[in-house]
C-alpha positions as CSV (number, residue, x, y, z in Angstrom):
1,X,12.9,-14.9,10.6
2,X,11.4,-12.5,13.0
3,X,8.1,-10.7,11.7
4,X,9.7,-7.5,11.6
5,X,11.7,-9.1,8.7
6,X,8.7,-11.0,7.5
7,X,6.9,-8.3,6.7
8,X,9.5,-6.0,5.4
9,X,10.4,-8.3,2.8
10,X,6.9,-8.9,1.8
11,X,6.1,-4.9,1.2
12,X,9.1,-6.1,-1.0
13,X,7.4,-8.5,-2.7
14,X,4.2,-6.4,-3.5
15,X,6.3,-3.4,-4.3
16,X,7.9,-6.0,-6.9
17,X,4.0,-7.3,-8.2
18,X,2.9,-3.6,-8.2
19,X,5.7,-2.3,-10.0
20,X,5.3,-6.1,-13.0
21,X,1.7,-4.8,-13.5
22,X,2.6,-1.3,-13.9
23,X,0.4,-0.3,-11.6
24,X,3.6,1.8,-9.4
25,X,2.1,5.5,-10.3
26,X,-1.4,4.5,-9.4
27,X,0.3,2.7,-6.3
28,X,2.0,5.8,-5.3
29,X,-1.1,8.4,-5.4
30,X,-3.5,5.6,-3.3
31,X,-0.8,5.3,-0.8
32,X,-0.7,9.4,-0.4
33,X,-4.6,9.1,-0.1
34,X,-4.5,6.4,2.6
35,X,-1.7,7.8,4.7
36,X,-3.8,9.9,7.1
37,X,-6.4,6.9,7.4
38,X,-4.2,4.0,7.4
39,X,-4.9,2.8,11.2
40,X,-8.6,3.5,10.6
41,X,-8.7,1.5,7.4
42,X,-6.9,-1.3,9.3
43,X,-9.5,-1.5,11.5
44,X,-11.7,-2.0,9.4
45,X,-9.9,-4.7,7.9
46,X,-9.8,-6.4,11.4
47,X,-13.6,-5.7,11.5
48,X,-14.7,-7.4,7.7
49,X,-12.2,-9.8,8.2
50,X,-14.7,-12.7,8.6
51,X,-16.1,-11.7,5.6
52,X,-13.7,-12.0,3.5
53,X,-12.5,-15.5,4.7
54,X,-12.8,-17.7,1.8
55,X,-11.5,-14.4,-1.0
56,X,-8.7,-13.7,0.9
57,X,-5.9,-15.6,2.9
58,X,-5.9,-14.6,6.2
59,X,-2.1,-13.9,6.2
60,X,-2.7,-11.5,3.4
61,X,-5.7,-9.8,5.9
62,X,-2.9,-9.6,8.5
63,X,0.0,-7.9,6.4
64,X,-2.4,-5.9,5.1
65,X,-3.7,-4.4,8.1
66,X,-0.3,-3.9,9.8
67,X,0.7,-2.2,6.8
68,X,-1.6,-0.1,6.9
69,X,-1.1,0.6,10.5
70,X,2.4,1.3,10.7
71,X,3.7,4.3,8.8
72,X,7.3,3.1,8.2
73,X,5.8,0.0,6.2
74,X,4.0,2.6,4.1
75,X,7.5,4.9,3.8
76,X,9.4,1.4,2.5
77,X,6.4,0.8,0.1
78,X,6.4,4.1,-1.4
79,X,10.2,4.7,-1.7
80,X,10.3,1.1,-3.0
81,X,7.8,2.1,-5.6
82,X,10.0,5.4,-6.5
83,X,12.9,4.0,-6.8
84,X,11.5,1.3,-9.2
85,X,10.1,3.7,-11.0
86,X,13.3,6.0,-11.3
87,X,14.8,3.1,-12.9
């Protein structure tokens, strides 16, 4: 599986976990709000990642930060979170 793939399928997956907690119309409003600063708030992911080794998996870090960074992972998230929530 190429990480292309990888990571579409796990803004999947945390679409799927936002949308079990409810949490989808919250989801959809911080996403709005962090659009315009996604690349600097993946920096700074990059930047406090040694701090937050032993709370979060590094993987999770990574995804994370190249979701923020790349605006078409941010489209898929939101329109996966409308569409659940059409339903």
């Amino acid at each position: 599986m190429n990480g292309e793939a990888e990571q579409s399928d796990w803004v999947n997956e945390l679409a799927s976990r936002i949308e079990q907690r409810g949490a989808s119309s919250l989801a959809l409003a911080l996403i709005e709000i962090v659009r315009p600063f996604g690349f600097l708030g993946s920096q700074v992911l990059v930047m406090a990642q040694p701090l937050l080794t032993g709370i979060v998996d590094d993987k999770t870090v990574q995804r994370t930060t190249t979701l923020l960074d790349n605006p078409d992972l941010l489209n898929q998230l939101s329109a996966t979170l409308e569409g659940a929530k059409a339903e």
